[in-house]
N, C-alpha and C positions, 0 to 999 in steps of 0.2 A: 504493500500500500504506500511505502514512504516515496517510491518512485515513482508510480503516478502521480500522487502528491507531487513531487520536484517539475511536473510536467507540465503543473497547471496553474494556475496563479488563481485563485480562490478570490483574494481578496479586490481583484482590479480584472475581475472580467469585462471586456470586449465587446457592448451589447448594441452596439454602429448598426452593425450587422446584421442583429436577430431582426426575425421576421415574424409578424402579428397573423396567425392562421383562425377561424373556423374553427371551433369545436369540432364540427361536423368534417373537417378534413384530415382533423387528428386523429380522429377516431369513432371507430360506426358503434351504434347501439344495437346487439344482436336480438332479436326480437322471436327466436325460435320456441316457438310452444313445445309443453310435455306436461301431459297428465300423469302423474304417479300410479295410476291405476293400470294403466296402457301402455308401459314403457319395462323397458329390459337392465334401462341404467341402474345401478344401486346407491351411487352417493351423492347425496344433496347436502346442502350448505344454504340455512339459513342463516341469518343477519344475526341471529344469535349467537352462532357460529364464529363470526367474525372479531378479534380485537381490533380495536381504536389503535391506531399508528401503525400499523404492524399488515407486511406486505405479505406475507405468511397465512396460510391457511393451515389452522392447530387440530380444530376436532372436525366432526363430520354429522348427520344425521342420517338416518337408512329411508330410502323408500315405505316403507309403510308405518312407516311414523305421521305422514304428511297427507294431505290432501287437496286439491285444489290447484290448478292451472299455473305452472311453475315455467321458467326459463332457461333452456337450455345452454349449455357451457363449457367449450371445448377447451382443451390446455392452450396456452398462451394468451387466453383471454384475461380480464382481469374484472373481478364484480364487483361493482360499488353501493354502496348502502347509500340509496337515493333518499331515503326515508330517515330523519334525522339526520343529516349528512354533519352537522355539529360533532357526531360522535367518530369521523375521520375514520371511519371503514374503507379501505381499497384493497385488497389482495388477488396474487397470481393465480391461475387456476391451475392444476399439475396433473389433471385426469379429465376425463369425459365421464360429465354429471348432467345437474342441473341445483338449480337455485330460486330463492323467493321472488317472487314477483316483486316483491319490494326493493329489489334491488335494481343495476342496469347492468346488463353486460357488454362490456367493453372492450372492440377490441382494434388495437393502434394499426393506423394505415403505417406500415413501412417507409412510404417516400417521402411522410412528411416528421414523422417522429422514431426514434431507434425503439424495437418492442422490448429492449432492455431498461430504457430510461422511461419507456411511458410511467409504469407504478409509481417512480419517486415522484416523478411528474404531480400527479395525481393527492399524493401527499404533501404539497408545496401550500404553504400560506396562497401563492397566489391561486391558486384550483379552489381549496378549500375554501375561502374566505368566499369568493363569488358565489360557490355550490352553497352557502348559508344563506347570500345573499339572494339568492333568485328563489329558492324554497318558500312555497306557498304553505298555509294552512299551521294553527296555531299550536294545538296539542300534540300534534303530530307532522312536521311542516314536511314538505317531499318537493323534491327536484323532476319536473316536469323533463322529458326527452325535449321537444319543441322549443324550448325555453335555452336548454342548456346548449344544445346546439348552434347557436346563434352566437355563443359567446366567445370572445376573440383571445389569444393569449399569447404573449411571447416567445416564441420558443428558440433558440440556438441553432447556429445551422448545423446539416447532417455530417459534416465531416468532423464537428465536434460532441457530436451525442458519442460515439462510440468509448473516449477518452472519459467520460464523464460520468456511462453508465459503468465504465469498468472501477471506477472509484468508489461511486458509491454501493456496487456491490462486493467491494472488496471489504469494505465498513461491514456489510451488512455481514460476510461469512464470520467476521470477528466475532460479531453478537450471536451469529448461532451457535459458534462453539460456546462463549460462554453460557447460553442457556442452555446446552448440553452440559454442562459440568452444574447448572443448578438446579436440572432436574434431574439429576443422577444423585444429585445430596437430596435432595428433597424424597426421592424414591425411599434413601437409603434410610433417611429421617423414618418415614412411615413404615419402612420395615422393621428396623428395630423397634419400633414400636410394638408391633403387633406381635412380634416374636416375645420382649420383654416380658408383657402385658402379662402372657401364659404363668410368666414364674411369681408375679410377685402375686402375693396373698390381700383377700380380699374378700368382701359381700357382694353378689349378684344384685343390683339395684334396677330400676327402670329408671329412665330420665323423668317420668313426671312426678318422681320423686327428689329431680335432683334438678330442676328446671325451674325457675319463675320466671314466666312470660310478664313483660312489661309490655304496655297493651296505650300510653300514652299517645295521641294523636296530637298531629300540628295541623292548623287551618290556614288558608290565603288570605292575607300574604303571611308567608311562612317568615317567622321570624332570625333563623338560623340561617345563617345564607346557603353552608352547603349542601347539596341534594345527591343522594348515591341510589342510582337506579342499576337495575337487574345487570346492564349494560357495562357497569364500571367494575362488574366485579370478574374477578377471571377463574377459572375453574381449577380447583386444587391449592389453593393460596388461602395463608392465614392469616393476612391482612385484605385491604382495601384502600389503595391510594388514588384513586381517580374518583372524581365527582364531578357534577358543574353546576352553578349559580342556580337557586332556589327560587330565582324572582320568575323564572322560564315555565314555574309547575304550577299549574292549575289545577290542581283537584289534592284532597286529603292525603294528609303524608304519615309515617311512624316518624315518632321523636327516637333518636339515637344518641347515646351519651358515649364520651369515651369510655371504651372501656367491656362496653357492650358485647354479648355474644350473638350475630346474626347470621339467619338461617334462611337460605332462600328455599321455599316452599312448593316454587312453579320447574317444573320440571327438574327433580332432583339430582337426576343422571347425570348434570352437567357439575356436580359436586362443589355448590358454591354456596363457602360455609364460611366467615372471617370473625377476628376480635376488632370492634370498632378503636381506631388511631385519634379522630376525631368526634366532635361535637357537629350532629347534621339532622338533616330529614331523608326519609328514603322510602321508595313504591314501598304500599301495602304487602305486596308479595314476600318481603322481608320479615319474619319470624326473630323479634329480640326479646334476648331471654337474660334476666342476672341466675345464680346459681349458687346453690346451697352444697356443705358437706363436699365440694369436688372443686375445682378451681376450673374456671372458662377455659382456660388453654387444654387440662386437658379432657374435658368434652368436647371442645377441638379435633386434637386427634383424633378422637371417636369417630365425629362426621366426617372428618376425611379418609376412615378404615373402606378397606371394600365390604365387610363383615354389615357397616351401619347402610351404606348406600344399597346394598343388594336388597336390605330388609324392606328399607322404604319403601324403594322402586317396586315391589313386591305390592306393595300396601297403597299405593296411589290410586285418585281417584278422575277419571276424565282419560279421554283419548289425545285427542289433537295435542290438550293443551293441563297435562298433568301435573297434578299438584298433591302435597302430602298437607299432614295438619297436625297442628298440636298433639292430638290423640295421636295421632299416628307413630307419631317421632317419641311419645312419651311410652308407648309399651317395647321401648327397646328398651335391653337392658348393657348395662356397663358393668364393672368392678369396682366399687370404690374400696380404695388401696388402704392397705393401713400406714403405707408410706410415700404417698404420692410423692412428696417434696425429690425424696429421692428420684424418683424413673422422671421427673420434667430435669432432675439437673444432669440426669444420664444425657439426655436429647439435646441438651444446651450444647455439645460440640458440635453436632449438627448445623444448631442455630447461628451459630459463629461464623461459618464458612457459608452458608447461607447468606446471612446478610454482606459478608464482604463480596460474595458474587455480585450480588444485587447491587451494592454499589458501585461495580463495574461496568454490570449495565445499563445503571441509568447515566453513568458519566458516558459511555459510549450511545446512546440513543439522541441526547443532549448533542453530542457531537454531529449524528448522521440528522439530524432534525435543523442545525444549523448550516450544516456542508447543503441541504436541497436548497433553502431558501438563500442559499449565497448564489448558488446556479440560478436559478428560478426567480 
């Protein structure tokens, strides 16, 4: 990376030259139908699916999970979350699927943009910011195909996208290796866990023995600025650091204290369970609980065993759009330890290297989020 780096002058780009394109010249909207009913594909990608910044597609959903008139989505295409575009969804596609109608599928004309630099493209202040900008409709605002297409953008000429996308995905392979090294501690975190668990001695307890739901609601205008919707949280993670401005939400919120254990309730599978960092509001679909006799972190663990997820998922109630519930999550049962303190301070080596990952990759995201918008 240091010598592409020396290749390219970052700070005093060249932009004499660039050339203001059409939307619609950069790139087509694929508009190809598929019923989940009638179709042979098996992996779909909804918008749930999707994180915020992140050009990477992580999980997946199966065909008869879904129903209803979906998008098809070939590899090299890239689908964007037209629907909230605030929440910066844009990733590669790396198989023949399909996707939510809510999204767009997008895929870059070669003669006028490299289909290597389209994604960062895409992820650029300037994309995003307009894609907020042209989105209609309040609770839900969405980027219109007619609308977007119309909209003009700067782009670099072709003989320098190639130099540019090899930069920034030279960035990008750095951050995947480190997230290979902090899902591999993070694996290694929850297996000792569950291997531990076995040995130490303890009472078979249920959670709704060991759970108080906090059941506090916030009304408009919310008083707490931050808001943590379903969307900020990411699956397998024992925190929650993304949010955005509470002034945006318009309907009944849960009150969340630091400190809080919350549980998302709507579709369990996607194992999104955190201890609240801050003081916020966040969708009713959020489950906060304080806790008796056990300590938050580790009913923690718990929800992120496969032992606690399978049970749920078992026990959910709804098709399209499943959900568990208090009762639900309360007739499982745990161990409470007679030496907790011990087996959380086993796991703190864990948590050590852990978090030093993590601060390498947001010093490096920090980085490739500055390096687009210096191009762009």
């Amino acid at each position: 990376m240091e010598k592409i780096l020396e290749n390219i002058d970052l700070k005093n780009i060249d932009k004499s030259n660039w050339e203001s394109h059409g939307f619609e010249k950069i790139a087509s909207s694929i508009s190809e139908r598929v019923e989940p009913t009638q179709t042979d594909l098996e992996t779909y990608v909804g918008l749930e699916h999707l994180d915020p910044e992140d050009i990477h597609i992580r999980r997946f959903g199966k065909r008869e999970d879904v129903s209803g008139t979906k998008l098809r989505c070939y590899p090299g295409d890239v689908i964007f979350g037209r629907r909230r575009a605030y929440q910066r969804k844009a990733a590669v596609v790396n198989f023949d699927g399909f996707c939510s109608a809510h999204s767009l599928v997008l895929r870059p004309n070669p003669k006028v943009i490299d289909p290597q630099l389209f994604p960062f493209f895409l992820h650029s202040d300037q994309f995003m910011h307009r894609a907020v900008d042209i989105s209609v409709g309040s609770l839900s605002p969405t980027i219109n195909w007619g609308t977007l297409k119309k909209e003009k953008f700067l782009l670099p000429p072709k003989d320098q996208q190639a130099r540019l996308a090899s930069l920034l995905w030279a960035l990008d392979e750095v951050m995947e290796r480190e997230r290979e090294v902090l899902e591999g501690l993070e694996r290694a975190r929850q297996s000792f866990f569950s291997e531990k668990i076995k040995k130490y001695a303890g009472k078979k307890t249920p959670l709704s023995k060991l759970l108080i739901a906090k059941k506090k609601k916030s009304q408009v205008p919310h008083q707490r600025e931050k808001y943590i919707g379903l969307e900020h949280i990411k699956s397998g993670k024992f925190e929650c650091d993304s949010f955005r401005n509470s002034s945006e939400v318009l309907a009944q919120c849960n009150m969340i204290d630091t400190g809080d254990l919350c549980y998302s309730k709507l579709r369990p599978y996607l194992d999104k369970a955190f201890i609240a960092e801050f003081d916020a509001v966040s969708t009713t679909e959020l489950l906060v609980f304080d806790t008796k006799s056990v300590s938050k972190e580790y009913v923690l663990y718990h929800m992120h065993s496969k032992p606690f997820i399978d049970f749920v998922n078992g026990k959910t109630f709804g098709t399209r759009m499943p959900r568990a519930s208090i009762q639900i999550i309360g007739d499982y049962e745990i161990k409470v330890l007679e030496d907790e303190d011990k087996l959380i301070d086993e796991l703190s080596m864990f948590t050590k290297g852990i978090n030093e990952i993590k601060t390498k990759l947001v010093t490096s995201k920090s980085l490739q989020k500055s390096l687009i918008n210096q191009i762009f």
